[in-house]
N, C-alpha and C positions, 0 to 999 in steps of 0.2 A: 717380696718387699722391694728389691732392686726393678723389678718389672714393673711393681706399680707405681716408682720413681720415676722410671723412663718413659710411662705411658702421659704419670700427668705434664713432665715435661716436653712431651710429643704431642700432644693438645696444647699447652700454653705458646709453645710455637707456631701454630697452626693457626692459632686465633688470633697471634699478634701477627702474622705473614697477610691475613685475610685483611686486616684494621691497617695494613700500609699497601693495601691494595685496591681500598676503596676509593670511590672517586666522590667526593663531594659537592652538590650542587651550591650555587651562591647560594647563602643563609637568608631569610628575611629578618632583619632586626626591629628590635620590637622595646620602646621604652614609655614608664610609665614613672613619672619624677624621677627620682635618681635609680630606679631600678630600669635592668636591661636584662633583656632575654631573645635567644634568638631561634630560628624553628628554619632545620635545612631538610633536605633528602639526601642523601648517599646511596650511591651505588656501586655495588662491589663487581662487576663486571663491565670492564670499558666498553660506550655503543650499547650498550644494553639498558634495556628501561626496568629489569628485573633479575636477580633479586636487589631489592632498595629496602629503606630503612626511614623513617621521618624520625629524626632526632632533635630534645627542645633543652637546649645549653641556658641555663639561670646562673649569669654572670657571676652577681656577688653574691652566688652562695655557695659556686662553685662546684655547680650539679651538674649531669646531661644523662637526658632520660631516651631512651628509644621507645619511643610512642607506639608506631604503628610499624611493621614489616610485610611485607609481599614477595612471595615468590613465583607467583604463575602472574596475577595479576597486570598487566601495563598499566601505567596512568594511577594507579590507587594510592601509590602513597604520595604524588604531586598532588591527588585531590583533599587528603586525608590531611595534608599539608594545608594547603590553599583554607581549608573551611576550619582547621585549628587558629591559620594568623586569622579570619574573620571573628571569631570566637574571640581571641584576646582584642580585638580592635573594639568588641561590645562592651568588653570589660573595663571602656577608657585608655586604654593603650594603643601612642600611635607606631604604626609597623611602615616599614621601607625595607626594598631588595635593598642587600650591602651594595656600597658603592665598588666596582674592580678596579683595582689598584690602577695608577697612571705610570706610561713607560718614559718617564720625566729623567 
C-alpha cells in the first residue's frame, strides 16, 4: 500500500515536471460570435520538432483537448494543426496567429 502511494505520487510528479517543461508554440485563436477557441502545438523538448502535442483550449467552457501527438514524426502535428484551424475556418469561424505580446 505505501509503495503504491509512493509510485502514484512518483508518476504525478513526473507528469507535472513534463507539462512545466513544455514549450508551447503561439496558439492560433479562433472566434466565432462570442465563442473563442484556440488550437497550439507544444513541445516538450527544447529545438526539437518531437515529441509535440496539437492541443484545442474551448475558452468558455473551459476545456483543452490534446488532439493529435507524435513522437517520431517531424512536421505532423504543425500539419495536423494547420488543416484542424482550416477545418474550423469552414465551419464560419475566423482564426488568427495570437498576437506576441509588446516590450512596451
Amino acid at each position: 500500500m505505501v509503495l503504491t502511494r509512493y509510485a502514484s505520487r512518483l508518476a504525478t510528479f513526473a507528469v507535472l515536471m513534463l507539462a512545466a517543461c513544455s514549450l508551447y508554440a503561439d496558439p492560433t485563436e479562433c472566434r466565432l460570435g462570442e465563442l473563442a477557441r484556440s488550437v497550439e502545438v507544444v513541445y516538450s523538448s527544447p529545438g526539437q520538432a518531437v515529441p509535440c502535442e496539437v492541443l484545442y483550449r474551448k475558452a468558455a467552457e473551459g476545456t483543452l483537448e490534446t488532439l493529435w501527438r507524435a513522437t517520431n514524426e517531424s512536421g505532423y502535428c504543425e500539419a495536423r494543426a494547420d488543416e484542424f484551424v482550416s477545418k474550423l475556418e469552414s465551419w464560419g469561424w475566423t482564426c488568427d496567429a495570437a498576437a506576441e505580446p509588446s516590450d512596451s
